[in-house]
C-alpha positions in Angstrom: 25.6 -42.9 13.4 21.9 -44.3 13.8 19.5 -41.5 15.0 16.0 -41.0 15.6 14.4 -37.6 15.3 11.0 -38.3 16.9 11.9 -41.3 19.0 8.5 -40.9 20.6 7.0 -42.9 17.6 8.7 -46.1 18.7 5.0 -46.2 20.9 3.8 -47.5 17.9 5.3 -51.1 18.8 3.3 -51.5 21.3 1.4 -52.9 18.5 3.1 -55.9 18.5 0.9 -57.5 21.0 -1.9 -57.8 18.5 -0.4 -60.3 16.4 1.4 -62.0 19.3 -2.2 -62.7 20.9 -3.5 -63.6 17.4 -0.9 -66.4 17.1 -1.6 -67.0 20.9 -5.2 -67.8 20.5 -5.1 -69.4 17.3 -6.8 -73.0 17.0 -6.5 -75.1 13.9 -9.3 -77.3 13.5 -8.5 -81.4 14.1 -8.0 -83.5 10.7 -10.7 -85.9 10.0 -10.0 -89.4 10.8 -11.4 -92.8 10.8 -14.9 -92.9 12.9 -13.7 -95.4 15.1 -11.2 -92.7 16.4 -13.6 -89.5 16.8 -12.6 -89.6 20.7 -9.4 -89.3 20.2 -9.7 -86.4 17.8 -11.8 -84.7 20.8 -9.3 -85.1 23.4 -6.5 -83.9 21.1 -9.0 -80.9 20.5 -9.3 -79.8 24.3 -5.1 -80.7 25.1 -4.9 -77.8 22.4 -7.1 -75.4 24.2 -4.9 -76.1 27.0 -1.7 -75.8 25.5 -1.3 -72.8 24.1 1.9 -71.3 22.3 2.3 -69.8 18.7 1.8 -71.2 15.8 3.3 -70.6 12.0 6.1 -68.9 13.8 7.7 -67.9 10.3 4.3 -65.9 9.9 4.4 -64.3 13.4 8.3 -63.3 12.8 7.2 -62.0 9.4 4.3 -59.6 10.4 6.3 -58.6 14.0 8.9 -57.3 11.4 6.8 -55.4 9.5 5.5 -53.6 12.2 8.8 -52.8 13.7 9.9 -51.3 10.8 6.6 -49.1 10.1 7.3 -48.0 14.1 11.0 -47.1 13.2 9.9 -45.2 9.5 7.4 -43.2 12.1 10.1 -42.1 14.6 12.1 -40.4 11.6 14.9 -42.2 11.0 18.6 -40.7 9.5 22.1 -41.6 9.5 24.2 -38.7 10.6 28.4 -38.5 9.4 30.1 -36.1 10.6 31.6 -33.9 8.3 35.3 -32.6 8.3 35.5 -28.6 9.5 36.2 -27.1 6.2 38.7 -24.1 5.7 37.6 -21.3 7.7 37.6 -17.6 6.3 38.4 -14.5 8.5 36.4 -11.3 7.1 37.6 -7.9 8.4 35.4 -4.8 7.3 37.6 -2.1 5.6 37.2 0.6 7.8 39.3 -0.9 10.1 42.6 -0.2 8.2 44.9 1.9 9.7 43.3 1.2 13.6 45.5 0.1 16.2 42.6 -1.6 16.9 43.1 -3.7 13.8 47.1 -3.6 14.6 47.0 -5.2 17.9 45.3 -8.3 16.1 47.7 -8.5 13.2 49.4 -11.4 14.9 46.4 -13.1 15.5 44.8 -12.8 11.9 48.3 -13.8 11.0 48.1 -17.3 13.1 45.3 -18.2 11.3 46.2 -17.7 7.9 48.6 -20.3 9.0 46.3 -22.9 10.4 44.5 -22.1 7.0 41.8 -19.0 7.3 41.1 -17.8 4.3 41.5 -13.6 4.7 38.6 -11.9 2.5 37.2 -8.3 3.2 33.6 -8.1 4.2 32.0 -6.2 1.2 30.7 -7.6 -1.6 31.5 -10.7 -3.5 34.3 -11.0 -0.6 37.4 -10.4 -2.5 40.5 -11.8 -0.9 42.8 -9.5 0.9 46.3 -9.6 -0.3 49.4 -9.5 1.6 50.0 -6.6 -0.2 46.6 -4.9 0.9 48.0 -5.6 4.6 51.8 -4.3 3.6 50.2 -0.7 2.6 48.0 -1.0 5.8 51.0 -1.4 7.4 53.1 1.5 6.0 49.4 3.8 5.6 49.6 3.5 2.1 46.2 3.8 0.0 44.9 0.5 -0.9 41.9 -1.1 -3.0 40.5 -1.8 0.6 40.7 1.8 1.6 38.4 2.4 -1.6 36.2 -0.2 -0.6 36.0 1.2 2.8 34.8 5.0 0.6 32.5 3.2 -1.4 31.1 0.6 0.6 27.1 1.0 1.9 26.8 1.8 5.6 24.0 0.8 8.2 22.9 -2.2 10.2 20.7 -3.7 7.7 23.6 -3.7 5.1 26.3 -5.1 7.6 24.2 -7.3 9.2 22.9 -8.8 5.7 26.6 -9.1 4.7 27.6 -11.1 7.5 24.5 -13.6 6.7 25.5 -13.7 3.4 29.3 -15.1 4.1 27.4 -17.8 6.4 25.5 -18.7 3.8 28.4 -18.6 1.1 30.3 -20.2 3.0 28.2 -23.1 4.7 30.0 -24.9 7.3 32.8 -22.9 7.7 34.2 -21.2 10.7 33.9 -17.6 10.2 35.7 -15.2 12.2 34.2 -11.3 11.7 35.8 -8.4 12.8 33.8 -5.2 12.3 34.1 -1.3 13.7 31.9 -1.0 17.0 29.9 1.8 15.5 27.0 2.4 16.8 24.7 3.0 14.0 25.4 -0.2 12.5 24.2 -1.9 15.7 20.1 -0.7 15.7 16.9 -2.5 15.7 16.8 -6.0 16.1 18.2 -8.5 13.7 17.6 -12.3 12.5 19.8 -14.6 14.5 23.3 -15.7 12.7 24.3 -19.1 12.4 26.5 -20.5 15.3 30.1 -20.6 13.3 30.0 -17.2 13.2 32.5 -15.6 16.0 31.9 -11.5 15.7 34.4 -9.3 17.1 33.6 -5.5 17.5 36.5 -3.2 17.5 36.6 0.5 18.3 38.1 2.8 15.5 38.8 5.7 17.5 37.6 7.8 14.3 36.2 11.1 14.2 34.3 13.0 11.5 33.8 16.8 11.1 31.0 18.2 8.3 29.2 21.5 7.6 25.2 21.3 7.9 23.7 23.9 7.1 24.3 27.5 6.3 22.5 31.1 6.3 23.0 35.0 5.8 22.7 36.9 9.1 23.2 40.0 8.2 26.6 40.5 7.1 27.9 37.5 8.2 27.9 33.4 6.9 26.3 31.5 10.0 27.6 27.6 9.7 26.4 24.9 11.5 29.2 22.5 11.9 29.2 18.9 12.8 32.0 16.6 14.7 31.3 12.8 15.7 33.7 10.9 18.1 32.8 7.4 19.5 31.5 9.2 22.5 29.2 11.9 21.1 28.0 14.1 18.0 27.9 18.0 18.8 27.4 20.8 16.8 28.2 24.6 17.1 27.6 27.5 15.2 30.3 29.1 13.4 30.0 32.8 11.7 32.6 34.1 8.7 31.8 37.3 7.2 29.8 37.0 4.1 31.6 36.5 1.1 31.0 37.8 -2.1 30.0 35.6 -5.3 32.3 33.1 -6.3 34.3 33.9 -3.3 36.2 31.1 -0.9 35.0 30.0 2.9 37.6 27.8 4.3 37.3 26.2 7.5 39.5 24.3 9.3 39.3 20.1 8.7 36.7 20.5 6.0 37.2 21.4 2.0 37.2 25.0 1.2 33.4 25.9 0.2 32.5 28.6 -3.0 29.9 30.6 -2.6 27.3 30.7 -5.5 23.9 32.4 -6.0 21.7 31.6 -9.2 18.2 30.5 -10.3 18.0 27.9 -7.7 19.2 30.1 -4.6 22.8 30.2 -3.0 25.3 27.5 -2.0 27.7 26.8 -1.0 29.3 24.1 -3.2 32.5 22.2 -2.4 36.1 22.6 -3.9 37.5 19.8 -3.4 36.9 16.0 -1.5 37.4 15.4 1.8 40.2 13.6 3.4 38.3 11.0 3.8 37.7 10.2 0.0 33.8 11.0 0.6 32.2 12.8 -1.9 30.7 16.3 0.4 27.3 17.4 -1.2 26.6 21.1 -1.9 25.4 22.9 1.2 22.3 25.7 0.4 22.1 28.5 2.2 19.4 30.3 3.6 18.4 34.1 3.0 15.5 34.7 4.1 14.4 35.0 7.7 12.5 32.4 9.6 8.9 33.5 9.8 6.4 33.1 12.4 2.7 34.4 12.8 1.3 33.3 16.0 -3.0 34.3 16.0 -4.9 33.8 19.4 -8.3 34.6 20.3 -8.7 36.4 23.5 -9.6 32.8 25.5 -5.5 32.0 24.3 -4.0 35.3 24.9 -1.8 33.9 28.1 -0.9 31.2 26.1 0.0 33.6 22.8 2.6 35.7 25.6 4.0 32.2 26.8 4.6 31.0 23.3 6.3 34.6 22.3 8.7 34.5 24.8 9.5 31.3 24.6 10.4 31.5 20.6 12.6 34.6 20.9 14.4 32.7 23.8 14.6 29.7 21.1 15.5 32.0 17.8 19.2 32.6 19.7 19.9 28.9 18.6 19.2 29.5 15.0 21.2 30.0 11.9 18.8 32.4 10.2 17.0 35.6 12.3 13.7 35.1 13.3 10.8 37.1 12.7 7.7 36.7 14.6 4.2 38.4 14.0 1.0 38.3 16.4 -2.5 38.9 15.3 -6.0 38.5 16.5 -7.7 38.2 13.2 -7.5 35.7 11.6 -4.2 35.3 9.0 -4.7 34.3 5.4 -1.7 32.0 3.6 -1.0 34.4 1.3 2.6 35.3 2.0 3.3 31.8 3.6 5.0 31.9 6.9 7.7 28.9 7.8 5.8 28.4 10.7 2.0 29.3 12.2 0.4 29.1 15.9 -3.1 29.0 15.4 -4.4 29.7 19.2 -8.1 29.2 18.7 -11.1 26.9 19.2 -12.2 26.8 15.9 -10.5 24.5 13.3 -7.6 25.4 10.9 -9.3 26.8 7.5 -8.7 24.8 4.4 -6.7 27.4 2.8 -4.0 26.8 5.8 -4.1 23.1 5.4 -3.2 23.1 1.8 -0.7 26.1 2.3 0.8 22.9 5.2 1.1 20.6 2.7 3.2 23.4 0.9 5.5 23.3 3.4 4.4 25.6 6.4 4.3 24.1 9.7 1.3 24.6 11.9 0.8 24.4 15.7 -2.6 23.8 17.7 -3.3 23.9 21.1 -6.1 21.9 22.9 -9.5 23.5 22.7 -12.4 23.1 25.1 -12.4 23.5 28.9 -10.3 20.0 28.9 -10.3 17.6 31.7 -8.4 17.2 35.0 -5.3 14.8 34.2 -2.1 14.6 36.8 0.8 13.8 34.7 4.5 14.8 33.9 6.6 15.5 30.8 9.1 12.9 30.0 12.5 14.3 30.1 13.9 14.8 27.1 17.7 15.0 29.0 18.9 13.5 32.5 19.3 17.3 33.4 15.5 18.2 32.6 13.0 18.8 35.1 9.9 17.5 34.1 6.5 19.5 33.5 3.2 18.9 34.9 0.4 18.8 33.1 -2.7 19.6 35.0 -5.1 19.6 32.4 -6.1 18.0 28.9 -8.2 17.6 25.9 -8.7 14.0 23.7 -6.7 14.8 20.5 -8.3 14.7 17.5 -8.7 11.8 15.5 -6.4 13.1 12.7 -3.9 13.1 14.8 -3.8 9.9 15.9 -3.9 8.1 12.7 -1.1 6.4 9.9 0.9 10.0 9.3 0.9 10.8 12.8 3.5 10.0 15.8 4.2 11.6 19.2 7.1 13.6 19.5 6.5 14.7 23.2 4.5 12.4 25.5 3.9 11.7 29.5 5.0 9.3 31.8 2.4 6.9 31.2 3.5 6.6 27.3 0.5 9.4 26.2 0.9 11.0 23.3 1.5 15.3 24.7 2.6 16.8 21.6 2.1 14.9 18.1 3.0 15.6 14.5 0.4 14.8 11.6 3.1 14.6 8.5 0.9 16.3 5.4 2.4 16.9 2.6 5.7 18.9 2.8 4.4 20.2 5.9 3.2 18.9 9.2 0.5 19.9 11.8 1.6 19.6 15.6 -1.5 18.9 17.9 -0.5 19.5 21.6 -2.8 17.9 23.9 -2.2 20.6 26.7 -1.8 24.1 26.4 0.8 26.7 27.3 -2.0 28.5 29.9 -0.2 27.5 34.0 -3.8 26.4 34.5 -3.2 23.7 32.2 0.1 23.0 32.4 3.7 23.9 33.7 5.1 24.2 30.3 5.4 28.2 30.3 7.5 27.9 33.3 9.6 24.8 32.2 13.3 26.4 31.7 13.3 23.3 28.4 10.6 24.9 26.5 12.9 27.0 24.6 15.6 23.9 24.0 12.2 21.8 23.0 10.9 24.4 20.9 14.2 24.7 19.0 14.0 21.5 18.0 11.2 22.2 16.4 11.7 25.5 14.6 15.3 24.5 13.3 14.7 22.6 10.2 18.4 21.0 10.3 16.4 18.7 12.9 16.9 15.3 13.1 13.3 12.7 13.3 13.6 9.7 13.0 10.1 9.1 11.5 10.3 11.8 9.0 9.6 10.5 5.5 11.8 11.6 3.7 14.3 11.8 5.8 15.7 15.4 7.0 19.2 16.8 6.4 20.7 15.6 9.4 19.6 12.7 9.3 20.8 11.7 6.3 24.3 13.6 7.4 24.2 11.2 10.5 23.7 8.2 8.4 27.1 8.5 6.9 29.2 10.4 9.1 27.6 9.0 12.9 30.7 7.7 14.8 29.5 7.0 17.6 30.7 3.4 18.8 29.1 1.2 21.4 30.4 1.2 25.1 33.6 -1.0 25.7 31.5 -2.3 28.4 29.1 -4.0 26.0 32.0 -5.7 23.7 32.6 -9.0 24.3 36.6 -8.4 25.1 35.9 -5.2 27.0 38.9 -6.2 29.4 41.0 -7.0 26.8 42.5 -4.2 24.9 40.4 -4.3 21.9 41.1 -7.6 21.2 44.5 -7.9 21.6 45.0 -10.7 23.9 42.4 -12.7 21.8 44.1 -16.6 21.1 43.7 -18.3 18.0 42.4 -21.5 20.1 39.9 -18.9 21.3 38.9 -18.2 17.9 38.8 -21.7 16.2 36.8 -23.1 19.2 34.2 -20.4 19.2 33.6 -20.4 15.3 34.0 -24.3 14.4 30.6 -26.1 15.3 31.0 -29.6 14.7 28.8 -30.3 11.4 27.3 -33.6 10.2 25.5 -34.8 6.6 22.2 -35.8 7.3 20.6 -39.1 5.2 17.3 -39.6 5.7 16.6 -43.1 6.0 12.3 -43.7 5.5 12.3 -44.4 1.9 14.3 -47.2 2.6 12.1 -48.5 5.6 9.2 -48.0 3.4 11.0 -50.2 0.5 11.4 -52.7 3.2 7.8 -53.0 4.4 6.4 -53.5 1.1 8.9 -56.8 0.4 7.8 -57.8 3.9 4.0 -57.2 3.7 4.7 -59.2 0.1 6.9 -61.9 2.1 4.0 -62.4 4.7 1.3 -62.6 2.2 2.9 -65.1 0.1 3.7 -67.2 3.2 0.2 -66.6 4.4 -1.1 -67.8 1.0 1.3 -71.5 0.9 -0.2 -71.8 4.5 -3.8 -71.7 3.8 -3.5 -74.1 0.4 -2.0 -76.5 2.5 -4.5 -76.7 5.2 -7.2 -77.3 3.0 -8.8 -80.4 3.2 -7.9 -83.3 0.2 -10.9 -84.9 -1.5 -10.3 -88.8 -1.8 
């Protein structure tokens, strides 16, 4: 069909008028004739003044044509066919095998192999699924999708990428995508998918159990174990009694562990694989105490008390024992701490900020008598109350810049507590301090739970370059899935009651081939401008005058 994409050019025939009054107002001059007639050659003159209609209509036609067909090349001219809805292809992610999510559309995905759908796994190069692929699924046999599943890149840029890449692969196809609901692969925001893409989010109902971390207490092994649902990711502590070298820790749901010791300190390093087919890295454990030097100057002593308490309230969430030191003189780096609270106005020596980027973690409070600020702590948890913070002081410039972001801040978006990344270690600047003249932070029942966050270095941050442990742990076993609420057949039992009409309506856009149609106007112009100027040309040899 015939169709304009800028119809708002067609103004340009408005331009038709000029020629039309051209024609309209032009006068040939009268033929010369014998003298005895030269009155009659001036009345014919003045009945054509009064008589006016077009003249060398074949020219007018001519030059009207060209200039509707330079109007029509303006507006953008194509000719659209619509084009047949090819095969369509129905990709399911591998991790859905073995769901009774995935069971409870069996008969669906069935339906449409029959109306044609192509079945193909979503990883890469989209191999086809077999029927025999689906006959282990069925019985929970291990199949070359289940390995796909184990070796298959997780994460919302990957899966997200994928799916763009079977629009693109297969252009103009319906595509019907079913996916696990997980959470993690649902993050940030994300380019917009073409429209015959229907994406179905199913839950999986799967859980995941891994060990953390691990240290010597004493006598004893402390673990930090991990479990993800689709509801939440916990972790407890769990203590076994310290086994000798080479010896066994088994634990229930998780490969049994040996323990080694050697050059590069002790592990504990994994038997065997999981049942998941994941490969479980080695886990290092920790011997050594976590060690903490506080220094204050007698202007931070209330704040130096504060802090104390508040860390041996925080050390009864750790794997490893802590061991805190106070001092009024100044500390030098040589026995590195894990972590130092320098309480004092004058800046942090040179020595301590290359001993950071070794690793040691440094805390500083605001110095100067501040300024009056009414503000609260945002919560952290719905169950938190939030601090106020009475007074404050500017932080430092440092500390605001490329390797710095908040990790505590008010309710109007400030910046409280920030972390200045240098190195392997980081400097935290608190804009506040601990002192109940400045703030309500000593009396704040969270500061422990906040300060453990801190000290533990199985912490998760999000802006951490590189990564920490747990963050790369979350990245692959995080199963935490959205809310049914927010799927699109929350009512439906995962999908179950999902039609194939449904389907092939929602995922087949009508399509259409495109021919753009210009270079033909153009073509047809030129032969008219060369029409009209021959024309033009035979007119104005004829009206010349003959000599006799």
């Amino acid at each position: 069909m015939f169709t304009l994409l800028t119809p708002a050019a067609l103004l340009a025939l408005l331009g038709l008028i000029v020629p039309v009054l051209i024609h309209l107002w032009n006068r040939r001059p009268g033929r010369e004739v014998a003298v005895g007639s030269l009155r009659w050659l001036a009345a014919g003159a003045n009945r054509r003044l009064r008589n006016l209609k077009p003249e060398q209509l074949w020219l007018l036609l001519l030059r009207s044509a060209l200039l509707v067909v330079l109007a029509v090349a303006l507006a953008g001219p194509v000719w659209r066919v619509p084009q047949p809805v090819g095969r369509g292809q129905v990709l399911v992610s591998p991790e859905l095998l073995g769901t009774p999510a995935f069971a409870a559309l069996r008969p669906t995905i069935d339906s449409l192999r029959r109306r044609g759908y192509a079945l193909r796994w979503l990883a890469a190069g989209f191999p086809k699924a077999s029927r025999a692929a689906l006959r282990a699924d069925s019985l929970g046999l291990r199949d070359s999708a289940r390995v796909l599943a184990a070796t298959s890149p997780a994460g919302s840029r990957v899966l997200w990428a994928r799916v763009r890449q079977a629009a693109s692969t297969f252009s103009g196809q319906p595509l019907y995508v079913l996916t696990p609901a997980t959470m993690q692969d649902f993050q940030g925001t994300q380019s917009p998918l073409p429209a015959e893409v229907n994406w179905q989010m199913l839950p999986t109902a799967a859980t995941a159990t891994w060990l953390q971390a691990a240290a010597i207490r004493g006598d004893s092994l402390r673990l930090l174990l991990g479990q993800s649902s689709e509801t939440q990711t916990t972790f407890r502590p769990v203590s076994v009694k310290k086994p000798a070298p080479g010896g066994t820790v088994r634990l229930t749901g998780l490969p049994a562990f040996r323990f080694e010791t050697g050059t590069a300190g002790a592990q504990l390093q994994p038997v065997g694989a999981s049942s998941a087919g994941k490969a479980v890295p080695a886990i290092p454990v920790r011997t050594n105490p976590v060690r903490v030097v506080i220094y204050s100057t007698p202007d931070f002593a209330p704040d130096a008390r504060y802090l104390q308490a508040g860390l041996r309230a925080a050390a009864a969430g750790l794997l490893s024992p802590m061991v805190i030191s106070t001092t009024s003189t100044p500390p030098a780096p040589t026995n590195r701490p894990d972590w130092l609270f320098w309480l004092a106005d004058v800046p942090l020596p040179a020595d301590w900020r290359a001993a950071v980027g070794q690793g040691t973690q440094v805390w500083q409070e605001a110095v100067g008598p501040g300024r009056s600020d009414k503000a609260r702590l945002a919560t952290a948890t719905f169950d938190e109350v939030p601090a106020s913070i009475f007074r404050r002081s500017p932080l430092p410039a440092e500390a605001t810049g490329g390797t710095s972001y908040p990790l505590w801040a008010d309710g109007q978006g400030r910046p409280v507590l920030s972390r200045q990344l240098l190195g392997r270690g980081a400097i935290h600047h608190l804009a506040t301090r601990l002192n109940p003249i400045w703030s309500e932070l000593a009396d704040s029942p969270a500061l422990p739970a906040r300060l453990l966050a801190l000290l533990q270095p199985e912490s998760t941050d999000a802006a951490s370059q590189p990564p920490t442990a747990l963050d790369q742990a979350l990245a692959l076993q995080d199963q935490r899935a959205l809310d049914p609420m927010q799927l699109r057949l929350s009512s439906q039992a995962a999908g179950a009651k999902l039609t194939t009409t449904t389907v092939a309506q929602a995922a087949a856009p009508q399509s259409f081939l495109q021919t753009d149609l210009r270079p033909w106007l153009v073509l047809a112009a030129g032969l008219l401008f060369a029409f009209e100027r021959l024309l033009a040309y035979r007119r104005a040899n004829q009206s010349l005058p003959s000599i006799s």
